[in-house]
N, C-alpha and C positions, 0 to 999 in steps of 0.2 A: 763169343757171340751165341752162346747155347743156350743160356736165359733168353733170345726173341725165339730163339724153336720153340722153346719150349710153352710160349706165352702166346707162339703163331703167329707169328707179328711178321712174316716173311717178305712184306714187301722192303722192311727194313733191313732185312739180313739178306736179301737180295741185290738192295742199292749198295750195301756197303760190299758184296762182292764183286758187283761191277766194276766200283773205285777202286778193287784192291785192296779195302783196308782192315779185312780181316784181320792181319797179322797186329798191324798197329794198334787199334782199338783193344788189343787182345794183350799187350806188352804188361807187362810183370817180372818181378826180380827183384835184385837190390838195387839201391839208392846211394849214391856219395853223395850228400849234402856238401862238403867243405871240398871233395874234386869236382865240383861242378861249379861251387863258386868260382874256384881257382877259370876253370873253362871259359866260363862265359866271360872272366877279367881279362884273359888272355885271347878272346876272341878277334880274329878280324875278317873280312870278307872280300874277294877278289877273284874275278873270272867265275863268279857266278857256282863259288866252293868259301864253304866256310874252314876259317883254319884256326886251330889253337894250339898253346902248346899246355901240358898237364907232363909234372915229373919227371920234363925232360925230355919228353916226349911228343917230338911231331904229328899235329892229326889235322890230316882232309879231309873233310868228308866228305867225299866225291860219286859220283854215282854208284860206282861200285859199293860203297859202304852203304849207302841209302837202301840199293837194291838188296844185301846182305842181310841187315840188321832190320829192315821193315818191310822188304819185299816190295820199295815201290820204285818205279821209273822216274827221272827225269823227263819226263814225255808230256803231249795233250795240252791242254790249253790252260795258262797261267790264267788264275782268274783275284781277281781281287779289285781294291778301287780303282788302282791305274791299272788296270791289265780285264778289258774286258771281251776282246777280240773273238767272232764266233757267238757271240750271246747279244747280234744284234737281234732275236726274237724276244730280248727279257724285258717285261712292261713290268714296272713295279706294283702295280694299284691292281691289275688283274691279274699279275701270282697270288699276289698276298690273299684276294679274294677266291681264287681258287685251292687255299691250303685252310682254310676256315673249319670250324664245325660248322658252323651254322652260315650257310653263304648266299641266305636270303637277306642278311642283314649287312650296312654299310659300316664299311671299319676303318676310320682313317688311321688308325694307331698301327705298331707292328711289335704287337704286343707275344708273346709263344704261347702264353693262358689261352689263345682265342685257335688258336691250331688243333686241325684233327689230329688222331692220333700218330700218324705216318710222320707225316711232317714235323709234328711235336716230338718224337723222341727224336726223328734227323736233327732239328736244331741243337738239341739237346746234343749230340753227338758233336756237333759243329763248332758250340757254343765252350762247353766243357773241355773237349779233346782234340780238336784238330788247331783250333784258334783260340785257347781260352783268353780271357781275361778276368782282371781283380774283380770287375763289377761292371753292374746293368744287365747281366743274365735275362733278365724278364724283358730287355726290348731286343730286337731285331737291327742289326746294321746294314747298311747297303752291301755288304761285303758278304754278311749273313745267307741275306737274303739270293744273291748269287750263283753262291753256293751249295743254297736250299735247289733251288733254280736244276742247277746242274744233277743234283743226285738223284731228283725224280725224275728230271727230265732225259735220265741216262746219257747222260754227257760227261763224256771224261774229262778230270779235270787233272792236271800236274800238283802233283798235292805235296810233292819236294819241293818244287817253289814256291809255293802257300806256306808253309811251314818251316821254310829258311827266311820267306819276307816277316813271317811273324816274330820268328825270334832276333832279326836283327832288330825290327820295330821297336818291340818289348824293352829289351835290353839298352837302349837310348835312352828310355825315360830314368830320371831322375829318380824314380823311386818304384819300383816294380815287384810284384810278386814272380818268383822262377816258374818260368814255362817248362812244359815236357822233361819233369826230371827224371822220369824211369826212360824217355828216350835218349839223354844226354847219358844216361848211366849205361846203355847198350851202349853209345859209341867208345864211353871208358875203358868198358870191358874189351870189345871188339879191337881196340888198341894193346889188349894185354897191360894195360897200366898198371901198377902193384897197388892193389887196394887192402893190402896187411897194415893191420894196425889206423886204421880209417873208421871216420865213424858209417855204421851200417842201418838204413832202414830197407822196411820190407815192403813190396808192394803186393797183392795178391791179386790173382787176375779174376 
């Protein structure tokens, strides 16, 4: 996060230390490509913990590892399409016009081009890293927008369960691009799994 210091961009590097997600945005290391396919084929989910096995090796990823490896809680308010509890103030057509450059003008669209700068990189943060997906970057989902919702609006959001409902999501579909591989490659690690003789990418933070 030393690039928004540095750029002064503090209202953004101030939302993300409310949320916690200093550490996560910040993740870098290596990468298993071929043990994370393995993971995610051996994935299953139950009591609200994801479990796989990798090499023979049992892994939960249960609050403890969450809090470990990313620093976040299981805690706060699950937000997403079915999970909106606590955000009966969120109107969609008077966020979206309050997150504008220019907010003299009507925007039916929920376009991120048309975002101030604050809100524009959060999305960007939202869009990319916390929820990515393969495509439509450039519009905004009600899920997005929520979310946007919450981090201006300093509202804590459980962003373990945002991001266990994403990757079970993800991983359904028939044909997917892998989500959070430098996160899945912490919990490899954090298992101690033998990643000798594996293939290696780098991420750099």
């Amino acid at each position: 996060m030393l690039w928004l210091k540095e750029e002064k961009l503090d209202e953004v590097r101030e939302a993300s230390k409310f949320q916690k997600l200093e550490k996560f945005v910040r993740l870098s290391g290596n990468i298993y490509p071929d043990l994370i396919k393995v993971f995610l084929t051996n994935m299953w989910y139950g009591e609200d913990t994801i479990y796989s096995l990798v090499k023979g090796v049992d892994m939960c990823i249960n609050d403890e590892v969450w809090l470990a490896v990313v620093g976040l809680h299981n805690a706060e308010i699950p937000v997403g399409r079915s999970h909106a509890v606590g955000l009966e103030g969120f109107n969609k057509p008077e966020f979206i016009k309050s997150c504008l450059r220019n907010q003299n003008i009507e925007s039916r669209s929920y376009s991120v081009g048309g975002l101030a700068v604050t809100p524009r990189i959060l999305a960007f943060i939202v869009i990319w890293l916390l929820t990515p997906r393969v495509f439509n970057h450039a519009v905004l989902t009600e899920e997005d927008l929520l979310l946007l919702y919450c981090m201006l609006g300093r509202i804590k959001v459980n962003w373990v369960s945002v991001i266990k409902e994403h990757i079970i999501k993800i991983t359904r579909k028939v044909e997917f691009k892998i989500p959070y591989v430098v996160l899945l490659s912490h919990f490899i690690e954090y298992f101690e799994i033998d990643t000798d003789r594996e293939v290696v990418e780098v991420v750099k933070a």
